[in-house]
N, C-alpha and C positions, 0 to 999 in steps of 0.2 A: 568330556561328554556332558555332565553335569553344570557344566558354564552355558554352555551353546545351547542344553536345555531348558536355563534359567534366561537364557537374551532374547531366544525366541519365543518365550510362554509371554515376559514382561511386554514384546514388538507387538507379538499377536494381540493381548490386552491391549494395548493402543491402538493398533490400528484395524482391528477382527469391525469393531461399530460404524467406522468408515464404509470399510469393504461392505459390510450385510445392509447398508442405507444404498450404497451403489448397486449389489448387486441383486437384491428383492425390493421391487415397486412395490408400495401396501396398495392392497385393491379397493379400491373405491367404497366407501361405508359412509353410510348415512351419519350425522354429527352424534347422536342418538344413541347408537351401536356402542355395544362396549369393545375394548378393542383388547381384552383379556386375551385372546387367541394369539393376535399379533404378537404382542409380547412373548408370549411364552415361545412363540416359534420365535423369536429373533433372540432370543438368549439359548435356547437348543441350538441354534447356529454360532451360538458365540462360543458355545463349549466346545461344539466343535470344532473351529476356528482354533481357540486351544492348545486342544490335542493334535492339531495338526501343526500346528506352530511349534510342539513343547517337542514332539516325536522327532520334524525335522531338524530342529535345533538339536538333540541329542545326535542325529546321524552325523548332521554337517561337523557337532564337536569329536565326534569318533573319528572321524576319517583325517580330521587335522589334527587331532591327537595319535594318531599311525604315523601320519605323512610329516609331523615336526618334530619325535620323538628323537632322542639322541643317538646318534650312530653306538653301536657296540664297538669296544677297540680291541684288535684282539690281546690273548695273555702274553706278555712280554717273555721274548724267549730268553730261556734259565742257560747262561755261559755253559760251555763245557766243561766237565771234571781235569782236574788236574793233575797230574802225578805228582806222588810225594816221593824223593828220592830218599 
C-alpha cells in the first residue's frame, strides 16, 4: 500500500502541472495584472491533484497487496499414533 502510495504521489507530482495547464485556461488579464490569484489557484489544484494521486495509489497498492499475497497452505496432517506392542 505504502509503494503504490509513494508511485502515485511521485506520477502525480509530474504530471498534476501538465494536467492543470490543460485543464484551467487562465482568463485573459491585462499584462499589468498581478497574476498572484492564478497561482495560488493552480498550486491548490496541484495539492489536490496529490492527494488524489497519493489516496489512489494507496488503494490500487491495497488491493494488489490482497490480490498477490501468498496462498495459506494448510497444516500438514500429524501420521496416526501407533501401537506399542
Amino acid at each position: 500500500m505504502l509503494a503504490g502510495a509513494v508511485l502515485f504521489s511521485i506520477l502525480t507530482t509530474w504530471l498534476a502541472p501538465k494536467m492543470i495547464g490543460w485543464y484551467v485556461s487562465p482568463a485573459d488579464q491585462p499584462a499589468a495584472m498581478s497574476c498572484q490569484a492564478a497561482v495560488v489557484g493552480a498550486m491548490h489544484r496541484l495539492v489536490q491533484m496529490q492527494l488524489v494521486g497519493t489516496i489512489l495509489g494507496a488503494l490500487i497498492g491495497l488491493v494488489l497487496g490482497i490480490v498477490m499475497r501468498p496462498k495459506r497452505q494448510p497444516p500438514p496432517v500429524a501420521p496416526p499414533p501407533t501401537k506399542v506392542a
